[in-house]
N, C-alpha and C positions, 0 to 999 in steps of 0.2 A: 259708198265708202270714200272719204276724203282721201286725197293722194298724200304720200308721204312730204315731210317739210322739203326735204331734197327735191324732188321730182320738181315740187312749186314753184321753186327756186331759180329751177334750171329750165321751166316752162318761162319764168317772166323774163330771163335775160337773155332767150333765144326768143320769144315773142319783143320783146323792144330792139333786139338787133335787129331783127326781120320789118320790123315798123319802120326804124331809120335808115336800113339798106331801101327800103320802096321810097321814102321821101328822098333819097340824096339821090339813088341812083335814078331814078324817075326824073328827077330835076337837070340829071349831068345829058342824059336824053333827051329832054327835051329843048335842054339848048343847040345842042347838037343839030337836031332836027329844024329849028327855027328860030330868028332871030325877032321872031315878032314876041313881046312880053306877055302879050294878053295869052296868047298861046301854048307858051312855055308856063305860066302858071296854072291852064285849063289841064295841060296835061299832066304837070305834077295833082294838082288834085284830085283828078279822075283816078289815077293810079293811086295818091295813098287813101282813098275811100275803097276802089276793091281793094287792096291789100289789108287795111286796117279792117272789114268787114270780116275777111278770110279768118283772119289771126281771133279775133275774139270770137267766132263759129267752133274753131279746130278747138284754140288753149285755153276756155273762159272754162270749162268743166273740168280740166287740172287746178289751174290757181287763181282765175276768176278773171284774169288778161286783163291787167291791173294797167301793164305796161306804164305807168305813172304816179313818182312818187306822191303828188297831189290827190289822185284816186287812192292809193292806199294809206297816208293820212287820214282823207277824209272818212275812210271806213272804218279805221279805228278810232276816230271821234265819235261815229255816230252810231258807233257798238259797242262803248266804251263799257257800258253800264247794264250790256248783258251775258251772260252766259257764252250764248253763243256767237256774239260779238267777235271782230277783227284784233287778233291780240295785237299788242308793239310790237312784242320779242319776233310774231311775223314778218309787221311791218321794218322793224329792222333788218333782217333778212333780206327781205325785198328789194329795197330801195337800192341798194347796194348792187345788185343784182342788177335791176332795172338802167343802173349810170352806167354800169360794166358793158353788158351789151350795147347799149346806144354808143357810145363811142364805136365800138365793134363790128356792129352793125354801120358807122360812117364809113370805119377802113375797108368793108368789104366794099360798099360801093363802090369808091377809090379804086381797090384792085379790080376791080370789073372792067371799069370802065382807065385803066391805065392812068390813074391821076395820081400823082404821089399820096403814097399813103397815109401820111399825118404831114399837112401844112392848114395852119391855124386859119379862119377867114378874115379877109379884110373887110368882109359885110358887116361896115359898122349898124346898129337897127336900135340907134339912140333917139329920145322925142318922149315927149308927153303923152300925143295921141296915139301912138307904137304902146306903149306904157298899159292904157286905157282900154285899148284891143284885145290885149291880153290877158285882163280883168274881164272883162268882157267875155273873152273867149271860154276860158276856167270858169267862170262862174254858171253859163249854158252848159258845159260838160257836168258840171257836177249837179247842178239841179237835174239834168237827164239820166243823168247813172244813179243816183238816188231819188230820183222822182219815180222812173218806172214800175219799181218791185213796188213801192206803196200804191199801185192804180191796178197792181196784177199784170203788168204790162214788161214785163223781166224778162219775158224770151224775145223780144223783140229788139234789146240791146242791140245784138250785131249789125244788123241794117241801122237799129235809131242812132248810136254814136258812130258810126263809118258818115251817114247822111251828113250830121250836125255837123262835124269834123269838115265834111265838105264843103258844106255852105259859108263855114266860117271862115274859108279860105280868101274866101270870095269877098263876104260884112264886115270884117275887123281889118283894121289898116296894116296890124300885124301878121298878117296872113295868118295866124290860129294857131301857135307854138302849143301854148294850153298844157305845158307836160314840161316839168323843169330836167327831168331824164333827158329826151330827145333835144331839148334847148343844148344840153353839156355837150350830147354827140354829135351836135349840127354846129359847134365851133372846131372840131377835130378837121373840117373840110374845106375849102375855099373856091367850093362849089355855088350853083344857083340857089344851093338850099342854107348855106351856112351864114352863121352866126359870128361878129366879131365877137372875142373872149370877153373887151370891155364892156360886150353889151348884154352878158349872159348872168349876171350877177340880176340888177335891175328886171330883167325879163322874169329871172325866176322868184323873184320879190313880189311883182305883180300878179303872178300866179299863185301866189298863196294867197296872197288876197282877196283872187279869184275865187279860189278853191272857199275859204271862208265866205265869202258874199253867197256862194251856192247854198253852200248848207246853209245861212242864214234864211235864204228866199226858202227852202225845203221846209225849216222848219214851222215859217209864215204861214208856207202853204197848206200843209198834209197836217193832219190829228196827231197830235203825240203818243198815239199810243198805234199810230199805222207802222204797217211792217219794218224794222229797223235792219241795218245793212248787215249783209253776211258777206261769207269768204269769195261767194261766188257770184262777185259782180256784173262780172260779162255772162255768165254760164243760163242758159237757156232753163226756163222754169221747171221744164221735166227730170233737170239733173237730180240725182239724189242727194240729200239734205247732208251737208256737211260734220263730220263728228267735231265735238269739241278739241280749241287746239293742245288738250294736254295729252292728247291720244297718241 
């Protein structure tokens, strides 16, 4: 039985709080802890791959741990034209949702770890190949969230996108933003993890881009007529099959 619109709702904007509370606060941490950079980024990433694993394990079988407006765009493109497809009227729900907590999720970090609660970053993350990263980035996330269910490979989400998330940290010059949500709440902080504001506009331009370049390589890839996206993106294949959303 599909959970009510509300519950969804309030699953994706306490799942992307909970996402940007593990990147900010992880990153205030591990400055704290060491002034070597190699370090300070091994350790943010290490932490937002388990945490990012956790959260789409627990919340993918409520609202499918979307945590991204780019993920729930692209599920209502590439469901557009069925039945049981991703509706808008969701994704607009969502999305909203999803900016809401990430800021939310920044200020908690903040209060944790005693840092004023909203001061903007001076992390300016302006550049071409900053730019290219991020295409880059979005584009492997979204061929991975819609490549698996077409290979039968859909319960293995939580581990494949925490992994790819990780590695990306590491391949793209942009350290892996890949989520125009968590970009808006990683300029709320003027932490190791934040975003200047001038730079979050362009970030998340290149992230649609992303997000578009994925589905294109998906659709290269995979038969058209292999399994098409449902609500329950992140949610492990044993979940029970979603009702439609007029229910």
């Amino acid at each position: 039985m599909t959970a009510p619109l509300g519950r969804r709702v309030a699953a994706e904007a306490i799942g992307t709080a909970l996402l940007v509370a593990v990147v900010v606060g992880s990153g205030i941490q591990a400055t704290e802890l060491s002034h070597d950079v190699g370090v300070q980024l091994l350790a943010n990433s290490l932490a937002t791959v388990f945490g990012l694993g956790v959260l789409i394990l627990l919340l993918g079988p409520v609202s499918g741990a979307h945590f991204n407006p780019a993920v729930s765009l692209a599920a209502w493109f590439t469901g557009r034209r069925h039945p049981d497809g991703f509706p808008l009227r969701v994704v607009a729900a969502y999305v909203p949702a999803q900016i809401a907590g990430a800021v939310g999720g920044a200020i908690l970090a903040d209060a944790m770890f005693a840092e004023p609660l909203v001061k903007f970053s001076t992390h300016d993350r302006s550049g071409g190949h900053l730019w290219l990263g991020e295409i880059v980035a979005t584009a492997g996330l979204i061929l991975l969230i819609f490549g698996l269910p077409r290979i039968g490979r859909a319960a293995l989400a939580p581990a494949a996108v925490a992994s790819y998330i990780g590695a990306a940290y590491w391949f793209t010059s942009s350290t892996s933003f890949a989520n125009p949500a968590v970009t808006i709440g990683r300029a709320f902080t003027d932490t190791f993890a934040g975003i200047a504001p001038s730079s979050v506009a362009p970030f998340i331009a290149a992230q649609l881009v992303g997000a578009a370049l994925g589905l294109g390589i998906v659709a290269a890839v995979y038969a058209p007529n292999a399994a098409p996206a449902r609500r329950e993106i992140g949610a492990p294949s044993s979940e029970p099959e979603p009702e439609p959303a007029s229910s």
